[in-house]
N, C-alpha and C positions, 0 to 999 in steps of 0.2 A: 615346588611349584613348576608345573609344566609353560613349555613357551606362551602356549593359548594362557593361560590364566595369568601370567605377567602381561602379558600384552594388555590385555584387558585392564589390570590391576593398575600400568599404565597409562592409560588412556582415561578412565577415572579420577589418576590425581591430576591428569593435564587437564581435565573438563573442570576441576573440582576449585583448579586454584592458576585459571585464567591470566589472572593481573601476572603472574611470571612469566609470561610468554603471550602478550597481546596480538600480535602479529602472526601467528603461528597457526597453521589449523591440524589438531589429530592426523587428516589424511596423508599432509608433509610427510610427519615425524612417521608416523606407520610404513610409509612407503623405504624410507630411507632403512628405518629398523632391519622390515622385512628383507633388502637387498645384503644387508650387512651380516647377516646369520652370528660371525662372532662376537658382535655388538651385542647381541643380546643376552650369549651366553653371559657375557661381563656385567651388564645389567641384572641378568638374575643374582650372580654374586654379589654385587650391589643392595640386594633387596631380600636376598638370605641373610644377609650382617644389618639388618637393622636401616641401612641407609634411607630407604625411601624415594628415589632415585626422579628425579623430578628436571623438566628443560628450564633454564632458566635464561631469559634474554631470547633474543631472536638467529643467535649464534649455532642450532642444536648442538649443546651443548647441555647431558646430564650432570647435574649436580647432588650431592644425597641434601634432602631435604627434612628430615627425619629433624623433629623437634628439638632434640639432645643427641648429642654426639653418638653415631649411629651404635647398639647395644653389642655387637658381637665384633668392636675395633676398640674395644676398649683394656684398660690395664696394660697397654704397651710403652713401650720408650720409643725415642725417636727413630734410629737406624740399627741396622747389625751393626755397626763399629762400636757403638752404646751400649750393644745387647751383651757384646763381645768382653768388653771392658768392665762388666758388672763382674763383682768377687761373687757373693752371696746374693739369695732373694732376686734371681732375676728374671722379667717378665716370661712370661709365654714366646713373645713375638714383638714385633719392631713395625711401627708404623709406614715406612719405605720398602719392607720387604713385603711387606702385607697388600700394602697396591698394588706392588711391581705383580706378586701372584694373581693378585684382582684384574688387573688390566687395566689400571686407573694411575692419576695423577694426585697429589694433593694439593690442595686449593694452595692457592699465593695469597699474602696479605691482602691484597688489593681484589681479590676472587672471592675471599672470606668476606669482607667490608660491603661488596655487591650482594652476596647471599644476602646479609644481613639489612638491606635496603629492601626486601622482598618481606620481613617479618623480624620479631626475636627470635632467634638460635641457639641455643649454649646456654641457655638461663642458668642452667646448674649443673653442668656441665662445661669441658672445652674438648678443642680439639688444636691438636698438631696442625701446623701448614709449612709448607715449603719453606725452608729455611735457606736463605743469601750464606755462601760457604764462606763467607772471611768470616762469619757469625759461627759458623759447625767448624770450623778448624780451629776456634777458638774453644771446643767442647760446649759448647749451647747449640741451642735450637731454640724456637719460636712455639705459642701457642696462641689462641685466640680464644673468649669468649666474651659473651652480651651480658653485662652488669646495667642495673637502674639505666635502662634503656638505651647505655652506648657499647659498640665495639671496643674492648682490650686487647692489645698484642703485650704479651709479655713474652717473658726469656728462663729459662730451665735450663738444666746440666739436660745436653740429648739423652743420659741414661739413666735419668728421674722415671717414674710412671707414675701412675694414680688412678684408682678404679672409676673417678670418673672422667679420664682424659683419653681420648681416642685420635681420631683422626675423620677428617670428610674428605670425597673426593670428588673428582669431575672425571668425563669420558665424553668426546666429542664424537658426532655422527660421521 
């Protein structure tokens, strides 16, 4: 997808799903995009893996808004240290190295819990969020997803995967 066709592509889903961004008009976020040039490379990576890359709040601040944990971040573990420490059977890629290359963040608890005030997410599905390191130096990490209509955080070995566990992120203007 060329710049002009994400652009677009983004501009569509800000027109299309409003209530996440009341405050906000297209022309703002365009402007800002446009001055940012690497901001968007990051966005197009965003929206090649399935994310869906959407403002959320009045912060610009992209979020992947993607129904289910975006499609091409998925079957990862949590970090290289996870990835590192697997014997056998281990993923592709790690969801911290995977941002880091992306140019993005992963959601915090509290980032996830707000997506999740905008719609259901993770129906069948989860993803990876930021995990508190007294939690990852204890060999865990965090996951979230939207069960019978509430947000779950749960807790995993960080070098468990699962085909349908990935990670979402954010990327600030």
């Amino acid at each position: 997808m060329n710049q002009e066709e994400l652009i677009t592509a983004l501009e569509d889903r800000f027109i299309k799903n409003k209530n996440r961004h009341e405050q906000l008009t297209w022309q703002e976020i365009k402007e800002k995009l446009i001055a940012q040039p690497d901001k968007i490379d990051i966005l197009s990576k965003m929206e090649a893996s399935g994310g869906e890359p959407d403002i959320l709040g009045n912060d610009f601040i992209f979020v992947d808004c993607s129904p289910e944990t975006p499609i091409g971040r998925r079957s990862i573990c949590y970090d290289r240290l996870a990835l590192d420490s697997r014997k056998k059977n281990k993923p592709a890629n790690d969801a911290i190295t995977m941002a880091k290359d992306m140019g993005i963040e992963l959601l915090t608890e509290t980032e996830y819990a707000t997506l999740q005030s905008y719609g259901e997410f993770d129906t069948k599905t989860s993803s990876w969020i930021k995990t508190p390191d007294d939690i990852r130096n204890l060999g865990g990490a965090l996951f979230c997803d939207c069960r019978y209509g509430r947000v779950f955080t749960y807790h995993n070995g960080a070098d468990s995967y699962y085909s349908a566990r990935g990670f979402r992120g954010k990327l600030k203007l």
